[in-house]
RODO-2510 file (C-alpha; in nm, 4 decimals, decimal comma):
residues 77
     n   res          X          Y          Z
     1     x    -0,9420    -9,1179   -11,2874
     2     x    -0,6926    -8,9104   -11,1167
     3     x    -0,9547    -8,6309   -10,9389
     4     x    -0,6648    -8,3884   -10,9201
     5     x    -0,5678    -8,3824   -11,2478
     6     x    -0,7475    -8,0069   -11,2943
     7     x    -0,8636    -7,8196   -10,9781
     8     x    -1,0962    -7,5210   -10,9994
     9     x    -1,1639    -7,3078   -10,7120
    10     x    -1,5683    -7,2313   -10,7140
    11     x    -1,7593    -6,9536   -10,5123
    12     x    -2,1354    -6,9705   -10,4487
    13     x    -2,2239    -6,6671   -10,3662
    14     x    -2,5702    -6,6510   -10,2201
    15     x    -2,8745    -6,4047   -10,1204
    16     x    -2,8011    -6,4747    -9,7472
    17     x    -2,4885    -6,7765    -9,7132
    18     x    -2,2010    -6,8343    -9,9594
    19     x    -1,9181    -7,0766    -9,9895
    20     x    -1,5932    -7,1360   -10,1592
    21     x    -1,5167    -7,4378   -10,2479
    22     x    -1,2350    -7,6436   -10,4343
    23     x    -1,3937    -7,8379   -10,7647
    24     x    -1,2227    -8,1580   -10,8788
    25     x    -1,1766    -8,3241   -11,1965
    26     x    -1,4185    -8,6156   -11,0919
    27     x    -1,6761    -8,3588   -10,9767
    28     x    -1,6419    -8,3846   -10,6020
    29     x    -1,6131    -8,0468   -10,3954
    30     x    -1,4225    -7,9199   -10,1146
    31     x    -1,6506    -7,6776    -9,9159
    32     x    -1,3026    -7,4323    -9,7804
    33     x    -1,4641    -7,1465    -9,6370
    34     x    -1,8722    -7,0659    -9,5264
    35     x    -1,9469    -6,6859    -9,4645
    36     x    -2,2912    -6,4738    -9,4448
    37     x    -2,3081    -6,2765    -9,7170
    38     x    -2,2669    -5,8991    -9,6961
    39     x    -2,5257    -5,6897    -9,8105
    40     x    -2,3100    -5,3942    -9,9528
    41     x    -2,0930    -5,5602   -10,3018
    42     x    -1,7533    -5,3767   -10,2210
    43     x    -1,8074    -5,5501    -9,8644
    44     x    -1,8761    -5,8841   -10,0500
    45     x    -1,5838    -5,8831   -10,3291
    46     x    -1,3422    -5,7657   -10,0631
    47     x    -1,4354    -6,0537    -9,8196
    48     x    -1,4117    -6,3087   -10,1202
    49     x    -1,0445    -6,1167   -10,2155
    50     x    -0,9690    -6,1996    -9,8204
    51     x    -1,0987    -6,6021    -9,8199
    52     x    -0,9219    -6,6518   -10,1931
    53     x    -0,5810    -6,5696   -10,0937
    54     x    -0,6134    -6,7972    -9,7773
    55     x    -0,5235    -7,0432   -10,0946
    56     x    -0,2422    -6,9441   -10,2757
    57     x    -0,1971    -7,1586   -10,6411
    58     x    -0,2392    -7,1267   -10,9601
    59     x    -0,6267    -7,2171   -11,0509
    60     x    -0,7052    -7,2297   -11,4082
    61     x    -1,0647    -7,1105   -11,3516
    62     x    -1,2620    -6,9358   -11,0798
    63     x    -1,6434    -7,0093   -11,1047
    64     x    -1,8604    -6,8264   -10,9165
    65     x    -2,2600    -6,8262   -10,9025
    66     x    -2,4601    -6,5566   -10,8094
    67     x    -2,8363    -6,5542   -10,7683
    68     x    -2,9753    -6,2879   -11,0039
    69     x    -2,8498    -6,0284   -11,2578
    70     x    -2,5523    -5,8365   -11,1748
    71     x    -2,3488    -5,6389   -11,3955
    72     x    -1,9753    -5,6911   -11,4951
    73     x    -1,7577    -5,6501   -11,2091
    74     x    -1,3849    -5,6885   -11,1348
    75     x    -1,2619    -5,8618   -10,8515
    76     x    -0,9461    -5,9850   -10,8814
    77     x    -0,7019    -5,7355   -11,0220
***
């Protein structure tokens, strides 16, 4: 299995600690970046704008996880 067939970059964004990561086709991940995470959300989306285009590509799909509800919010325009 060729793992890099179909890269996805992934963000786990959580309560206190959040990564990005790089996702492979085989499953494995790259942990790329570790950060605390802000408190205020245009703090937090601007600091994820600022890792992401450490990484310039093309990635078919961003995943992110986020602990809780939250409501529809643009972050990459």
């Amino acid at each position: 299995m060729n793992k890099d067939f179909s890269k996805s970059l992934v963000v786990d964004l959580g309560v206190t600690h959040s990564l990005v990561g790089l996702s492979y086709f085989d499953g494995t991940v790259e942990i790329l970046e570790e950060f605390e995470t802000p408190e205020n959300s245009d703090v937090c989306f601007k600091t994820l704008n600022e890792i992401i285009s450490k990484f310039p590509g093309v990635f078919p799909l961003i995943v992110m996880g986020v602990p809780g509800s939250i409501e529809q919010y643009t972050v990459f325009c």
